[in-house]
Steps between C-alpha positions, in 0.01 A plus 500: 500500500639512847819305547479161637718513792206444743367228433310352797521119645235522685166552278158594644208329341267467763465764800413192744812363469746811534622453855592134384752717248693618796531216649686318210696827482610472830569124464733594200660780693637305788781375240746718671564581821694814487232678361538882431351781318425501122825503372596468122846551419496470093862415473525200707165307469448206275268441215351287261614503136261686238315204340331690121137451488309241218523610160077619474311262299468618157196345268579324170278692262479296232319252721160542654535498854261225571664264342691209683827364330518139555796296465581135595614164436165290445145690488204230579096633380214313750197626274285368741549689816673767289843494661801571342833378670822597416831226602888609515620754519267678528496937439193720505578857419182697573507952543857457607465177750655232437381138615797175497375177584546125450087502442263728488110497422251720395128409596267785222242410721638652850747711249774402771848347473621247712938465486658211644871400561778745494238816445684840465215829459766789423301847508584824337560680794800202523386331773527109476238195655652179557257242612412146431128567372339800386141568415433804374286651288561552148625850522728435737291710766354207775607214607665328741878337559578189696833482660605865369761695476532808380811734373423882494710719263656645831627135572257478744327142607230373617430125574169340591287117464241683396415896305176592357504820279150661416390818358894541294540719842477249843783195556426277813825323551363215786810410751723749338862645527611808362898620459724718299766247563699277212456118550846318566650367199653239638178389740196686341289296794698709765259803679626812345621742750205644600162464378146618615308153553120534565140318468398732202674743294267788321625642176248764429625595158272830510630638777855363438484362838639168682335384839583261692313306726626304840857567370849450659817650416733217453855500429701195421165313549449587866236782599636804686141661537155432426330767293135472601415779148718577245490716203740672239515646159516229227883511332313783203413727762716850589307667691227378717304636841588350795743442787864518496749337705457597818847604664568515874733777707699574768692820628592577856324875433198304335450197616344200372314560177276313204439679222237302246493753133212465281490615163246582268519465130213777467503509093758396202706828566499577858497354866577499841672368803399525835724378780427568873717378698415467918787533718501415895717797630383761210169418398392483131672630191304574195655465192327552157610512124308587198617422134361555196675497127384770229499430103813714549589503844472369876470613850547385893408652727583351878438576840581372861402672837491360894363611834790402699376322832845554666692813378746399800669220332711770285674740733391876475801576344420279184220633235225210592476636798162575421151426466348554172747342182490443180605581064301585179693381193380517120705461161382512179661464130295597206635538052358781367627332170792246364770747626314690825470393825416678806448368865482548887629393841394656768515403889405615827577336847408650876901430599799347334514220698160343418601254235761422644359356848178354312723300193306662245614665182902411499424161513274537210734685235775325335757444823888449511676348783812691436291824489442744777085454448285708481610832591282814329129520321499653200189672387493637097304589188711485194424484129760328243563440142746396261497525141720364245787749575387674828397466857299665724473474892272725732426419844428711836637254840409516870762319737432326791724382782488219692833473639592646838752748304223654283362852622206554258510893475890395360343254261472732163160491280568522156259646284604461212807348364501467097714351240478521170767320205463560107755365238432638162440247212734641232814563515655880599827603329513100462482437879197379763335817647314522802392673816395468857259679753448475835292670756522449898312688749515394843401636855617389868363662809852466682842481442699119519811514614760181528837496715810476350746537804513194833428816643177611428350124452603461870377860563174541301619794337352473201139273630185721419508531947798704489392899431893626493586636192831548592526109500349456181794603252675337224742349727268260736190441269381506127164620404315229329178666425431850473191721705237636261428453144776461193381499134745421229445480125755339274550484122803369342576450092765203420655346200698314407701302138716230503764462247693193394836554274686269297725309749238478772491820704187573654441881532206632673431889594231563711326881567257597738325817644327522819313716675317537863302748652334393907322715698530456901363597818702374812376569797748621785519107675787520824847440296374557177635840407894313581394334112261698322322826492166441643264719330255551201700489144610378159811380359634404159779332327640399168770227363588427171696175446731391199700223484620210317514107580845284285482090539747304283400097553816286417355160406674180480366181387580156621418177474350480814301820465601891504695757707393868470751798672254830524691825581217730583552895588284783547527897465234712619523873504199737684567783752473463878168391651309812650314580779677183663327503924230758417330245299335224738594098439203306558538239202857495414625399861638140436785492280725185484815508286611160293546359155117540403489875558896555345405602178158691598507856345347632846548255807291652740151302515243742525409870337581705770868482507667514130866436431712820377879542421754308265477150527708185310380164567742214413522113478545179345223207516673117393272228364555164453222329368536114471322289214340315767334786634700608767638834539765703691433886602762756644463878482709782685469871451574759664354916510674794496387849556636772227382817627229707660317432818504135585101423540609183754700682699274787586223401744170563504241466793562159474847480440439297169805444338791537815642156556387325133862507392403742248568761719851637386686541183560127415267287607510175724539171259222289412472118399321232369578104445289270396523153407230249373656149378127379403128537575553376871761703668522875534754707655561869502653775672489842529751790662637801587830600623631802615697713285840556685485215750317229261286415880147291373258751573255308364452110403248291428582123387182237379507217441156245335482161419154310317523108458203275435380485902671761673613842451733740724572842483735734729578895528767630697523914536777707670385917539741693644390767735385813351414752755406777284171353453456286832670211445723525786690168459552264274270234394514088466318192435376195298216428374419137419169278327467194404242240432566116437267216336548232732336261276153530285305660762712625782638854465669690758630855507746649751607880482695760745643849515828555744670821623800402494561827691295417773575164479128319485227437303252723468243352214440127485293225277444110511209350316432143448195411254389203334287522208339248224220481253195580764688569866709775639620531813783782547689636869727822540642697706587863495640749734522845361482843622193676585467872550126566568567572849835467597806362307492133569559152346208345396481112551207326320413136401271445233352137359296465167246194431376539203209171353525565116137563407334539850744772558746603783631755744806637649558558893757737639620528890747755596727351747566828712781789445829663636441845588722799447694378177 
């Protein structure tokens, strides 16, 4: 089936009464004022708590199914105008229905039941009838209730004098009210929060269907709006035709805007959305998406295009300057079988810009406020499996910029890149055996260069403008992306045995063999020859690693839990890394040197830069781990080069390596503490100092905290400047969240990001919500950068209202921008 995230509010029954829909729409729109576009930022809205469904009825098979169960205090015979009635206590259990009264009686001449005093009908499907007298007939079917009401399994009610019930598919609730709400405990008279009051409420149980005739929308007993129609999915209904939410818009470049979806629930597995929305500067979007689920799979496919009335509203230096815009997207994920999966993404937009300036797909995906947004497409095939001891990954990607520093022809296309993992079952010479492959193949129509000196950023130097080669060296830019294609194939063998003696000593040697062969053809791109040989040609290389690991724990037992000393130490012996700057780096670019990558046989992060030379990695990890369970964590090490070529202190195109502190002969330090007293406070730190001068070159401190109705969390992080690779000064700031349960229903959030280097904020959060059994109502701000067109902060207010059971919406409203950040 297709998933049941659209479910309409607004139902279509009968054609004559559509335009009546959008009027209630519009009536339930007006909640908010600062209306926007369809924004849905996943991370910050509300919602209501997973209720499970009814267990399913299950029949009793050792009783025939048209027999009634009859149980009660006093049964009384009248022979004479055959009538049996039943007194205290009464319970009827009849195909799963269940009938408690003070009285009931059964006429076997109208075969009907009449139920007085305290009558409870519970149904199978779970929903409950409350009501003072009850006629019905004798399977439960027909009847009718006075002074009713009626609990669905979705804790759902409905109230009424009077409900007639015909057919086991039509209720008639006469002077009804419908809500989602709880009743107050303490004054169960008291009008719910809101409720949907109206002359006559419609429960066509074949359709799944409520309507609701001369209805208002009350809330706290006091109408807001008078619904002349209203209709929406029963609370066993997922998916159902009809009208959504309608949401309203406004952008300077736009104008003001309604946009009223539709969706179609064409069959069990698939359906479709369709959601124009008109616009009084641009005209009408047209926005479509189709669904549909496979025994073994699902697609989407969705699509948006616009005419734009008035091109003028962005300037011609921006890319809607244009008439004609629009995107095609599609994804699709399909098993082949328990362990095979293969899928899709594909996209393609007539400029960068056009999601962007219409709200569309980044406020649909999963959105962070402390993330830049959305800032490339991504189109792919891929096909993965895993088995019980490998893994297998093949995928071809197409990149897509949408920020103002993305040239497309330097965006690379990847086609493909494959991994491949195997560990062998049984042992080999007693240890685990295994091997890797990986292929990457890649193409870029030009070369990307980045600046490294205050120079050439202020200069242009090294921007895809600037045709001077003789500004283009090693010493003002490095070359991010190479011009042309590059092919490399990768196989490497490893194993490994781990050996325990006597008095505790851990001993673990560790071989491995590698080998690489790429093929290349760079074309002759302004600056390029100053790093590698442009040309057509092949390269190869070879490294064989052998090494071994020694840890010797020193544990001490207390009575208020354990303390464990670890002195850890590594040798590794292979020969210098070859071909080091004639080999391109396009996936082994980000290297980052701390406690977590100490003890890694090769620290670089990618395949196409491998670590060569002598190497000893030393340290010593503490742990004190309380009985409580609370625990103290320290480690410090240190690397030291033993011969050869050091990998990290040769550069490549990119310059990977220069400035990690693993750059000369004994490395910077690195550090970790951590402390955790119990499950609601966290702390931990991480570092690196420098080698002679013991300077932080790096730091990061958090800090968390959880208690029953709030919970905090804080990051600090000091970068030093590393201009080897761009990072021309050094870097500082705080991040902080936090979110606070004012009291049962009140939540609010709060979160911000300061440079402490430039001395401001540049990413803030506040969100206020209130939410209970069948309301939400939730308010946030954000301001965030945006790069679509230029670099800017982004300021936008959003407001959810959300009716459990008749459904909701979210508004968004961006506030306006600073320029040239």
């Amino acid at each position: 089936m297709a998933d049941s995230k659209a479910v309409p509010v607004f139902g279509t029954r009968r054609n004559a009464r559509g335009p009546a829909l959008a009027i209630v729409a519009a009536l339930l729109a007006t909640a908010s004022l600062g209306i926007g576009s369809t924004a849905v930022h996943a991370q910050v809205l509300l919602q209501f708590p997973q209720r499970p469904p009814p267990a399913p009825y299950v029949p009793d098979p050792s009783r025939p199914q048209d027999q009634m169960l009859l149980q009660a205090t006093e049964v009384q015979y009248d022979y004479s105008n055959r009538r049996v009635s039943a007194v205290g206590n009464v319970q009827i259990y009849h195909k799963g229905s269940t009938l408690e009264a003070d009285r009931v009686t059964y006429d076997e001449n109208t075969k009907r039941l009449h139920a007085e005093g305290n009558v409870r009908l519970t149904e199978p499907d779970g929903n409950v009838t409350y009501g003072q007298t009850m006629n019905l007939a004798d399977d439960f079917r027909d009847g009718f209730v006075d002074s009713l009401r009626l609990e669905t399994f979705d804790r759902t009610r409905m109230a009424a004098t009077r409900a007639d019930r015909s057919n086991d598919n039509f209720s008639v609730f006469h002077s009804g009210v419908y809500t989602a709400c709880e009743p107050c405990k303490e004054n169960p008279e008291k009008p719910p929060l809101w409720q949907v009051s109206a002359a006559r409420i419609i429960h066509d149980q074949g359709e799944r269907m409520i309507y609701f005739e001369n209805a208002r929308l009350e809330f706290f007993g006091r109408p807001i709006a008078y619904l002349p129609y209203l209709s929406a999915p029963d609370p066993t209904v997922k998916r159902k035709s009809g009208f959504l939410i309608p949401v309203a818009s406004y952008r300077e470049t736009n104008g003001v805007g309604l946009e009223v979806p539709y969706y179609w629930a064409l069959s069990p597995n698939y359906d479709f959305t369709f959601t124009p929305r008109v616009m009084s500067r641009q005209g009408a979007l047209l926005q479509g998406e189709y669904r549909q689920r496979f025994e073994h799979g699902q697609i989407t496919v969705r699509g948006a295009g616009i005419y734009q009335l008035d091109r003028n509203a962005f300037s011609p230096n921006e890319p809607g300057h244009r008439f004609w815009r629009g995107s095609i997207e599609g994804a699709g994920k399909f098993e082949l079988n328990e362990k095979w999966t293969w899928g899709f993404d594909g996209m393609l937009l007539s400029d960068r810009a056009f999601f962007y300036d219409y709200g569309l797909r980044q406020f649909q995906d999963n959105y962070d406020p402390f993330r830049a947004g959305l800032t490339e497409g991504i189109s792919q095939i891929y096909l993965a499996g895993r088995g019980d001891r490998s893994y297998f990954d093949m995928r071809a990607l197409h990149y897509f910029g949408f920020t103002t520093a993305d040239v497309q022809d330097q965006l690379p296309v990847v086609h493909p890149v494959l991994d491949y993992n195997y560990i062998f079952k049984d042992p080999v010479f007693g240890g685990q055996l295994g091997y890797n492959i990986n292929l990457t193949s890649l193409s870029r129509n030009s070369v990307s260069f980045d600046p490294i000196s205050q120079t050439a950023r202020l200069t242009g130097a090294c921007a895809p403008t600037s045709a001077d080669p003789a500004q283009k060296t090693p010493d003002n830019c490095v070359m991010r992306g190479i011009p042309g294609s590059y092919t490399r194939l990768t196989a490497e063998a490893h194993w490994k045995r781990s050996f325990t003696d006597p008095i505790g000593q851990v001993f673990t040697p560790f071989f491995s063999v590698r080998g690489d062969v790429a093929a290349f053809n760079i074309h002759a791109d302004a600056g390029v020859s100053n790093f590698l040989q442009p040309g057509n040609y092949t390269e190869t290389r070879l490294m064989p690693t052998a090494g071994v690991e020694y840890r010797y724990p020193f544990v001490n037992v207390q009575s208020w839990g354990t303390q464990t000393i670890e002195p850890i130490a590594q040798i590794i012996v292979r020969p210098n890394e070859q071909r080091i700057g004639r080999f391109p780096n396009e996936d082994a670019q980000s290297l980052i040197f701390d406690d977590s990558n100490l003890f890694d046989i090769d620290k670089f992060s990618g395949y196409d830069r491998m670590e060569g030379g002598g190497r000893a990695n030393v340290g010593v990890q503490y742990t004190m781990q309380f009985n409580q369970g609370g625990f103290v964590n320290a480690m410090v090490g240190q690397s030291y080069h033993l011969f050869g070529t050091n990998s990290f202190a040769a550069g490549d195109i990119a310059n990977t390596g220069l400035g990690s502190g693993l750059d000369k002969s004994r490395s910077d330090y690195v550090a970790r503490l951590s402390y955790q007293p119990d499950q609601t406070y966290t702390f931990s730190t991480r570092y690196r100092f420098d080698e002679e001068t013991f300077t932080v070159r790096r730091f990061e401190a958090e800090a968390r905290a959880n208690f029953d109705r709030w919970s905090f969390s804080a990051l600090y992080g000091h970068y030093d400047a590393q201009p080897e690779i761009g990072f021309l000064t050094k870097r500082q700031g705080i991040l902080g969240r936090t979110q606070v349960r004012l009291d049962a229903n009140w939540i609010a959030s709060a979160g911000a990001r300061y440079d402490l280097d430039d001395r401001k904020f540049d990413q803030l959060h506040f969100g206020l919500g209130y939410i209970d059994d069948c309301f939400i109502i939730g308010l946030n701000y954000i301001s965030n950068y945006a790069y679509s067109n230029v670099t800017r902060i982004d300021h936008r207010v959003m407001l959810q209202v959300n009716l459990r059971t008749l459904g909701g919406t979210q508004y968004s409203q961006t506030l306006g921008g600073l320029g040239g950040l």
